[in-house]
C-alpha positions as CSV (number, residue, x, y, z in Angstrom):
1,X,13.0,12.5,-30.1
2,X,13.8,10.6,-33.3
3,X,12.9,12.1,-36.7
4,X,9.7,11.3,-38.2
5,X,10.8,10.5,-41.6
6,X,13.7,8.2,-40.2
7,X,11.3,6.7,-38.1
8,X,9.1,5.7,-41.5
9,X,11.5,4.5,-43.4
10,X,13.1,2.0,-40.6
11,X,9.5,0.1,-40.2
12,X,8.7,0.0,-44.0
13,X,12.9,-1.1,-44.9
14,X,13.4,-3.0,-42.0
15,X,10.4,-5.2,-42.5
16,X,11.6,-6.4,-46.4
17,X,12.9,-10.0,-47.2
18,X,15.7,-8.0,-49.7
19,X,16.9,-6.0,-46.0
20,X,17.2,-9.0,-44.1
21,X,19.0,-11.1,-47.4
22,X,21.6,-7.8,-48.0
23,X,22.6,-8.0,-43.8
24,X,23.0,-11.7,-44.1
25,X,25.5,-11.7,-47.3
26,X,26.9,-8.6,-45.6
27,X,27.7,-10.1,-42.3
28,X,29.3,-13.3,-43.7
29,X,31.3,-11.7,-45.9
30,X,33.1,-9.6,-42.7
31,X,32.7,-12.7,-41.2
32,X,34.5,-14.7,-43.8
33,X,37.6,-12.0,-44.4
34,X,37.8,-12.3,-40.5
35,X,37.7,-16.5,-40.2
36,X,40.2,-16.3,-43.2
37,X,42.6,-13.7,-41.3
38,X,42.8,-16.0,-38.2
39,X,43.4,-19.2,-40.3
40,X,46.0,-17.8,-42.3
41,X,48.1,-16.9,-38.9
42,X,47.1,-19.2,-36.5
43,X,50.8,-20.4,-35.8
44,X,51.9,-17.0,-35.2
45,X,49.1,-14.5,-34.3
46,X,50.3,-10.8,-34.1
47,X,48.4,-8.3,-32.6
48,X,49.2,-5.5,-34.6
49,X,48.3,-7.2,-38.2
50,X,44.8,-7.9,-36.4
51,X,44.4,-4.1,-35.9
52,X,46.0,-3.3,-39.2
53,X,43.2,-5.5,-40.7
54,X,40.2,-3.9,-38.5
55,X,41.8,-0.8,-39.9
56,X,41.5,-1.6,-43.4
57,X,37.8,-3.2,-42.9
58,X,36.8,0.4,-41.1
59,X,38.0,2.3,-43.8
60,X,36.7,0.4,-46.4
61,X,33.1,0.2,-44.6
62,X,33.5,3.6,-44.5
63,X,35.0,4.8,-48.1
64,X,31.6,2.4,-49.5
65,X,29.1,4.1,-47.2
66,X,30.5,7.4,-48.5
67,X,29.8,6.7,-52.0
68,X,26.5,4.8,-51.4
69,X,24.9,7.6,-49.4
70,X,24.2,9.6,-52.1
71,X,22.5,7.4,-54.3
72,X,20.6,5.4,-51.7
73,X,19.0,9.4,-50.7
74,X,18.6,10.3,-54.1
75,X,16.7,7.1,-54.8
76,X,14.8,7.5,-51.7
77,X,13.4,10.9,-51.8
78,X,12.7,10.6,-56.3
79,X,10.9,7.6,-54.8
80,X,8.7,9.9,-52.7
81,X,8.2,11.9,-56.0
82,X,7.0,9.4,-57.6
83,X,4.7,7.8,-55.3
84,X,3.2,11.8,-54.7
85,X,4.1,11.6,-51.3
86,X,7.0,14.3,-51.4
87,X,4.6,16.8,-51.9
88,X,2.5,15.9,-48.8
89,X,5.5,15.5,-46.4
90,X,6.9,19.4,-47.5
91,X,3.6,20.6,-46.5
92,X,3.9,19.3,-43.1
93,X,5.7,21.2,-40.5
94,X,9.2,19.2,-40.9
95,X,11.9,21.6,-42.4
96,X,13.1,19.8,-45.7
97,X,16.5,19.7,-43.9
98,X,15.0,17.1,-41.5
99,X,13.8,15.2,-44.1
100,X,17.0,14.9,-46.0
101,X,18.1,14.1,-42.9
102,X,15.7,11.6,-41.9
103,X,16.4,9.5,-45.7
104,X,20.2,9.9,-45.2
105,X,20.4,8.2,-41.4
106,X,17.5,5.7,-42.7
């Protein structure tokens, strides 16, 4: 069963032009550090560079979500605040933790 909160917050972010714009410009940048990788060794590919770079892409997708997190939650939930919706979700019968929850995986 998926978590209510998560559940909210995909169908209102998921449905916004500034979602769909931030995937786009995130997908072709991957897109353009991996089109740049292949031309730059097309003469001599070597498979282990390609997984040293899929390496360094992970990590760094990784090291960025790690620091984002935070903010994205905390802007999140002082959202709810503001809009007086915080107080109506903590009297429902979700524990705060799945809320947190629920703003972090959305």
């Amino acid at each position: 069963m998926i978590n209510p909160i998560l559940e909210r917050e995909l169908k209102t972010r998921m449905r916004t032009v500034k979602t769909s714009m931030l995937l786009m410009v995130y997908l072709l940048i991957m897109s353009l550090i991996v089109v740049v990788f292949f031309l730059t060794n097309q003469n001599n590919f070597n498979p282990k560079v390609a997984v040293s770079i899929y390496h360094v892409i992970a990590t760094a997708q990784f090291i960025i979500l790690m620091m984002m997190l935070p903010a994205i939650s905390a802007v999140s939930i002082s959202g709810e605040r503001e809009r007086q919706t915080l107080d109506l979700m903590l009297c429902t019968d979700i524990s705060p933790w799945k809320i947190i929850f629920g703003k972090i995986f959305s």
